[in-house]
Backbone as a ProteinNet text record, in pm:
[ID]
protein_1_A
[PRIMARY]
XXXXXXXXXXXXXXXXXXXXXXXXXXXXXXXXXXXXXXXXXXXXXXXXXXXXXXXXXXXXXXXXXXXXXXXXXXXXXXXXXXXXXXXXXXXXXXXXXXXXXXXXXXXXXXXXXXXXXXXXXXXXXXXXXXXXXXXXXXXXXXXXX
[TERTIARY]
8864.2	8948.5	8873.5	8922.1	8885.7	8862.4	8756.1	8668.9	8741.4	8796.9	8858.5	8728.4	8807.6	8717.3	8730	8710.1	8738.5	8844.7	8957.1	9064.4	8991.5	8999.2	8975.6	9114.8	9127.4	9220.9	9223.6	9332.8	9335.7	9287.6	9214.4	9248.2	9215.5	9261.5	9268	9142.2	9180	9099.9	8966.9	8875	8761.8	8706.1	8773.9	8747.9	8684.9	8568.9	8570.9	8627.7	8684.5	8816.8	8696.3	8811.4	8715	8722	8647.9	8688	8766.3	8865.3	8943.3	8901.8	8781	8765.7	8865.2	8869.6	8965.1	8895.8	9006.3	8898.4	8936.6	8834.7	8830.4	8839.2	8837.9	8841.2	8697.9	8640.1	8506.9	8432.7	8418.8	8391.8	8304.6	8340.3	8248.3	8075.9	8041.5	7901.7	7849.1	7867.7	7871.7	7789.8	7844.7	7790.3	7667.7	7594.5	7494.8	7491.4	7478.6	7520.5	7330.5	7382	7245.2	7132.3	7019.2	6917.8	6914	6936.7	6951.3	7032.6	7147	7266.3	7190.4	7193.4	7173	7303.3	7434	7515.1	7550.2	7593	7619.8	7764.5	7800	7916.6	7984	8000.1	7988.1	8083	8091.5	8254.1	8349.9	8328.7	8480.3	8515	8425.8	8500.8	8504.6	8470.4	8507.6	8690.3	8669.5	8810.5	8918.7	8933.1	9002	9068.3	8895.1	8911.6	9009.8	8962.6	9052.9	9177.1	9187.2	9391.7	9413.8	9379.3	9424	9445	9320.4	9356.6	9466.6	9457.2	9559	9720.4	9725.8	9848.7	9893.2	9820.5	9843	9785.4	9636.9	9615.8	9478.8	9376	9287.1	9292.7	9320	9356.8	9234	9122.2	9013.7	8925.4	8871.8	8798.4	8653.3	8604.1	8441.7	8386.1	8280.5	8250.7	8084.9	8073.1	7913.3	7840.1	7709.4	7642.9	7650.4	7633.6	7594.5	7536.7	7462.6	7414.8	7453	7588.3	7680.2	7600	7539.5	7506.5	7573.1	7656.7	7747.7	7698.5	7801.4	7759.8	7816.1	7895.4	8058.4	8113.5	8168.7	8276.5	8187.4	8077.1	8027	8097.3	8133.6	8277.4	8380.2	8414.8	8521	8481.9	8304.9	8303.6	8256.9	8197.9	8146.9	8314.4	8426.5	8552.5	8603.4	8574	8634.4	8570.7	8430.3	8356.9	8388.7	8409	8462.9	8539	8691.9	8819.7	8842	8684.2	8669.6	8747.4	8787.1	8837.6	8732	8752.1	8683.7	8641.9	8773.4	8745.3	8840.7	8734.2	8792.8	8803.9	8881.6	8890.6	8760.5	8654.5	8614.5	8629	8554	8538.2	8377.4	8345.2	8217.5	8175.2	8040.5	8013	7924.7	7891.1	7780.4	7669	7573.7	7496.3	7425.2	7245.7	7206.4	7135	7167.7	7214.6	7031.5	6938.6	6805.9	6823.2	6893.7	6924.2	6969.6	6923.8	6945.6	7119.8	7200.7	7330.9	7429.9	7326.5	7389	7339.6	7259	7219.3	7312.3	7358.7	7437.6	7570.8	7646.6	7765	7718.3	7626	7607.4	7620.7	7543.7	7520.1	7661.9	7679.9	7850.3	7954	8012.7	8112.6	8072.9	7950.2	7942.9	7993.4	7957.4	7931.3	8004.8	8076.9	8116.6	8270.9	8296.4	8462.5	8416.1	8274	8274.6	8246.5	8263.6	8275.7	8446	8561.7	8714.2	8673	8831.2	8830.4	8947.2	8952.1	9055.4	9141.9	9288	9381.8	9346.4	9294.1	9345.8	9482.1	9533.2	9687.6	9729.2	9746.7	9828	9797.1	9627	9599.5	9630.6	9629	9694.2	9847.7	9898.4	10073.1	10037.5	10025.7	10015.8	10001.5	9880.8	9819.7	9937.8	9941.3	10103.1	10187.2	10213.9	10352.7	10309.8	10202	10155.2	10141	10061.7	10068.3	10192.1	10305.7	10395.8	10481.8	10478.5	10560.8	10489.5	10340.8	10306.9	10154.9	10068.9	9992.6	9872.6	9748.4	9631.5	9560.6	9523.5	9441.2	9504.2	9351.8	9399.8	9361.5	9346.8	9362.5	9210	9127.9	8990.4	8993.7	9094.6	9131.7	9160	9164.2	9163.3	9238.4	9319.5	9411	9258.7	9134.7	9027.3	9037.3	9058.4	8958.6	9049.8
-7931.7	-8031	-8163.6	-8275.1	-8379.8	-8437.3	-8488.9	-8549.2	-8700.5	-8730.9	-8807.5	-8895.9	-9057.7	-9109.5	-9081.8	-9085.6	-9055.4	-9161.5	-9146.3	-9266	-9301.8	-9418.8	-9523.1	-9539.5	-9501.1	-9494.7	-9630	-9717.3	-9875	-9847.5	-9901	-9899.1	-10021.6	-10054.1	-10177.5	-10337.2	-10453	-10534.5	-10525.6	-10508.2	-10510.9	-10415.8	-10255.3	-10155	-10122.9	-10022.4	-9966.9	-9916.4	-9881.3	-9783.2	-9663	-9548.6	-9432.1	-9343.2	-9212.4	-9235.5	-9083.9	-9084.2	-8965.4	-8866.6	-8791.1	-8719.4	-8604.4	-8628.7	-8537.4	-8370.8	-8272.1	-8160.2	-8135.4	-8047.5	-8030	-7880.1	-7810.5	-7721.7	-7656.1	-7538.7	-7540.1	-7377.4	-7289.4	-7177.9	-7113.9	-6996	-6956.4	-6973.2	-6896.5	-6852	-7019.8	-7109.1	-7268.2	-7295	-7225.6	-7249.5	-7183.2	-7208.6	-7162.4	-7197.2	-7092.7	-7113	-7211.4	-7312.7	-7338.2	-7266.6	-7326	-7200.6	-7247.8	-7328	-7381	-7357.1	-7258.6	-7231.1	-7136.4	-7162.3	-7056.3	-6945.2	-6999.3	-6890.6	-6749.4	-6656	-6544.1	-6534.7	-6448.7	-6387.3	-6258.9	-6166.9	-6002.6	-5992.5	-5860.4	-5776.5	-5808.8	-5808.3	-5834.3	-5982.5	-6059.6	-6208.7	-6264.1	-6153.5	-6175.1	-6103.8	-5980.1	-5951.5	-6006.4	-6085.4	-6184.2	-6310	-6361.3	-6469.7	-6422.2	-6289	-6251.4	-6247	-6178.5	-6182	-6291	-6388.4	-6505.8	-6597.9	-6581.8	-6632.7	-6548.3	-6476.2	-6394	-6414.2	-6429.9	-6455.7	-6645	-6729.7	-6853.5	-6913.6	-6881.7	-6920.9	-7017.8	-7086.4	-7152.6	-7347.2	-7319	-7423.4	-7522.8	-7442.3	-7492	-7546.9	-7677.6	-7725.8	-7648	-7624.2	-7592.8	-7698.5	-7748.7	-7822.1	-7847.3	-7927.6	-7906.8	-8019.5	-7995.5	-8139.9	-8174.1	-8276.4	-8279.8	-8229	-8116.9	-8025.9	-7911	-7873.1	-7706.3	-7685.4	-7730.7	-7659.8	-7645.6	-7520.2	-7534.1	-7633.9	-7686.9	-7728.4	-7682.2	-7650.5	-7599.1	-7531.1	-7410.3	-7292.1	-7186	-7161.6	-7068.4	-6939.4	-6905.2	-6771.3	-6783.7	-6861.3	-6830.9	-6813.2	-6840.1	-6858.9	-6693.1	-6667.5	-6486.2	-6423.6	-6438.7	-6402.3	-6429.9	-6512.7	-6548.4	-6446.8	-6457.4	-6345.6	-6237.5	-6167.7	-6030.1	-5990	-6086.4	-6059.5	-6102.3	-6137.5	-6116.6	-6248.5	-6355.4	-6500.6	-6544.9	-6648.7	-6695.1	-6796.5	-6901.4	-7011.4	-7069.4	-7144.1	-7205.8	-7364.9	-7401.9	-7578.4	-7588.8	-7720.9	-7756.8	-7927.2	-7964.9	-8118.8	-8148.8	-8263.1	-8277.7	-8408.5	-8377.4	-8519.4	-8545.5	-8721.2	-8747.9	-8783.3	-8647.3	-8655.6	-8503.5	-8520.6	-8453.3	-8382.8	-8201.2	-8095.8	-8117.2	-8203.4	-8169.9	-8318.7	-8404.6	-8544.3	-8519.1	-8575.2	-8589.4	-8588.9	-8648.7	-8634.8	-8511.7	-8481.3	-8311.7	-8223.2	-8176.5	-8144	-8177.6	-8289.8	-8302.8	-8266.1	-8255.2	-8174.4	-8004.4	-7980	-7835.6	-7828.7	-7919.3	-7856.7	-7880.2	-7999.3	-8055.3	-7940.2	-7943	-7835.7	-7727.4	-7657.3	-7569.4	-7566.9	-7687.4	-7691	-7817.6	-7888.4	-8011.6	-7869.5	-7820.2	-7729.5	-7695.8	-7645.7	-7618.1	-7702.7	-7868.4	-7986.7	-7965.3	-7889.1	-7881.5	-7801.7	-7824.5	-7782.6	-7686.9	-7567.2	-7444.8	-7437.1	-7452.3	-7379.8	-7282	-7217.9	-7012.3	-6965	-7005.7	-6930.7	-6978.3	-7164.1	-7145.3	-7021.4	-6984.2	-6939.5	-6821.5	-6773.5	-6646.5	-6580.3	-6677.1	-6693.7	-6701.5	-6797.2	-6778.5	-6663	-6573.4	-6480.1	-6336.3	-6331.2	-6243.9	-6275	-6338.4	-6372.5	-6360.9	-6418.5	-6350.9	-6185.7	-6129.2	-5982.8	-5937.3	-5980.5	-5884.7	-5933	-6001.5	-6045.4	-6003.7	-6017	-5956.3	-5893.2	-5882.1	-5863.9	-5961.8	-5899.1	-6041.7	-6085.9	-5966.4	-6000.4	-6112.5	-6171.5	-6288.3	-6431.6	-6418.5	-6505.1	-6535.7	-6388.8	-6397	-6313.5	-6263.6	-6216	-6093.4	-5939.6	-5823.8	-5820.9	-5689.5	-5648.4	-5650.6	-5589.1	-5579.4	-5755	-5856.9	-5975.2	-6040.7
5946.9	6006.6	6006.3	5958.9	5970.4	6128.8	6126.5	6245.5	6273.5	6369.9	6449.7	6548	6531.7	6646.2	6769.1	6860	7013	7003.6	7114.1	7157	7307.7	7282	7442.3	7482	7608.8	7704.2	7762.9	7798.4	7906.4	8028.9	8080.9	8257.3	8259.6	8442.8	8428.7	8400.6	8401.2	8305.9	8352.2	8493.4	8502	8451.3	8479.3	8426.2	8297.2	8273.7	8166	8059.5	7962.7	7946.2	7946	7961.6	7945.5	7779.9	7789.8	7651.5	7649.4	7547.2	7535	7395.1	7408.6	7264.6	7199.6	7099	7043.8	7004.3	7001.9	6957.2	6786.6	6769.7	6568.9	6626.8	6533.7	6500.6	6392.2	6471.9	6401.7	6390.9	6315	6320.5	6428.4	6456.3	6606.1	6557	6430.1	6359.3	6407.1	6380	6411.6	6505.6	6623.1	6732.4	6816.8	6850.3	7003.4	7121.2	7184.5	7326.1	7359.3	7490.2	7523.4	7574.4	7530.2	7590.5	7772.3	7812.9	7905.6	8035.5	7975	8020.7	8163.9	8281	8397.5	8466.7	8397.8	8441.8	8308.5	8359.9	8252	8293.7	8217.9	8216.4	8189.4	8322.9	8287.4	8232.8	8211.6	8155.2	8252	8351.1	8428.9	8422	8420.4	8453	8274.3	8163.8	8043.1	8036.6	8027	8063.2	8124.9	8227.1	8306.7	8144.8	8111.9	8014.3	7898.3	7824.3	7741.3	7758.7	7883.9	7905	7910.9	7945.1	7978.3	7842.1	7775.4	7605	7522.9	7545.7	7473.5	7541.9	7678.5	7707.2	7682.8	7730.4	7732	7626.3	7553.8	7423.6	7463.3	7406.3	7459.1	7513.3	7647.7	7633.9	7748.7	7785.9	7869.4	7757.7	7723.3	7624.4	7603.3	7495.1	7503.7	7442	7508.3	7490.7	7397	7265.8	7237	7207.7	7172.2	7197.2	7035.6	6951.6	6825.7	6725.9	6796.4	6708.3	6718.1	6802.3	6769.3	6889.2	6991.3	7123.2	7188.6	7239.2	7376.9	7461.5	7581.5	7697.6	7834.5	7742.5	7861.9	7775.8	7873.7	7766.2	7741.1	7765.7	7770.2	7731.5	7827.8	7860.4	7778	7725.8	7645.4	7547.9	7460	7357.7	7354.6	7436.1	7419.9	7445.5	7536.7	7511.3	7357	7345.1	7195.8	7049	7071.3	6965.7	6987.6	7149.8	7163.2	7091.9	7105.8	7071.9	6908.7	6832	6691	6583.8	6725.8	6664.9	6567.9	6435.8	6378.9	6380.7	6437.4	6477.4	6601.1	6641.2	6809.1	6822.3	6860.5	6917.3	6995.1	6960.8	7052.1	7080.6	7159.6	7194.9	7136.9	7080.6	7052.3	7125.5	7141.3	7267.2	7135.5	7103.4	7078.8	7099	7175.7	7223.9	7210.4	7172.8	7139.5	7290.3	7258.3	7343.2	7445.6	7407.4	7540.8	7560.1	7551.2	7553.7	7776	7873.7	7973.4	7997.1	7933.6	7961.2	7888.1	7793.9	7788.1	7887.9	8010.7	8071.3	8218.2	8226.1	8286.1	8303.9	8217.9	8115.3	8161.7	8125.5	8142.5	8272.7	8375.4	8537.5	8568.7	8539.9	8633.8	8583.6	8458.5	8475.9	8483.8	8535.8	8644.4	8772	8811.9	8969.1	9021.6	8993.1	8990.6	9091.5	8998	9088.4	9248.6	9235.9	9390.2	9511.1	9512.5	9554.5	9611.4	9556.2	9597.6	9687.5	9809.1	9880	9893	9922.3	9895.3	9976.6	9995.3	10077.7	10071.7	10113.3	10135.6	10155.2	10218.7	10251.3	10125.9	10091.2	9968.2	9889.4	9817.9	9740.5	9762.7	9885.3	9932.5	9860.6	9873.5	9864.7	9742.1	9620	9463.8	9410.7	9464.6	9409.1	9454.4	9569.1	9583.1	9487.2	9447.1	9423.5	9262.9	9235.3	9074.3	9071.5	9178.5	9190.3	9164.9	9229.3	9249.7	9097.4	9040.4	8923.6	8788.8	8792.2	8646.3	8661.3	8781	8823.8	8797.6	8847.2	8844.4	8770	8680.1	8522.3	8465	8422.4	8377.8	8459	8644.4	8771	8774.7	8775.1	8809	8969.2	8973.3	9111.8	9087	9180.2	9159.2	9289.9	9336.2	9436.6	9524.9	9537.2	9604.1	9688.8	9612.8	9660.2	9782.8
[MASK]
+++++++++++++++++++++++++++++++++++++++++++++++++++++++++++++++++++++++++++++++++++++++++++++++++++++++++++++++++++++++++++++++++++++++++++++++++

């Protein structure tokens, strides 16, 4: 797939624009996960990922540094080799993967989600109501949780 410039998005005139990268399309063999990476990903919270690609299709970005280093997506990309895909969408930053702002990329979309703050009851109520209509695989949630 031909490589696209990033699109700059308007905001307003003092503003920066920010930038909007496009994804290519790029063989799994391509890629390495970072050596850097501190989270894993077992069989169960791979299984979750698979149903979920397989029912809705990949639509969480993975993300890599300029040289095919993951930064983000981790999990989907070991979901993705499981389920024997050849090739996957990613986003490419230009920026090389021990470069300080790929490191950042790696920690933040780790940990940047657990900064939100959770309804419980909503999440309560969603997850019923997904239970009872097609069940939870897929949520990251089990009848147990």
């Amino acid at each position: 797939m031909k490589k696209k410039a990033p699109v700059k998005a308007k905001k307003a005139k003092k503003e920066k624009s920010i930038i909007i990268n496009d994804r290519e399309i790029i063989e799994l063999d391509k890629l390495k996960n970072h050596p850097r990476n501190y989270r894993s990903h077992n069989d169960d919270q791979l299984a979750h990922i698979i149903s979920s690609i397989k029912k809705h299709g990949i639509y969480k970005n993975i993300v890599v540094a300029s040289d095919n280093i993951v930064l983000a997506g981790h999990g989907v990309l070991k979901a993705a080799i499981q389920m024997g895909l050849k090739e996957i969408p990613i986003v490419r930053l230009n920026i090389n993967s021990n470069h300080t702002e790929a490191l950042k990329v790696l920690a933040g979309d780790n940990e940047i989600s657990r900064l939100a703050e959770i309804d419980d009851r909503e999440l309560s109520e969603i997850l019923k109501l997904v239970n009872d209509r097609e069940g939870l695989m897929g949520t990251g949630y089990d009848e147990m949780m």
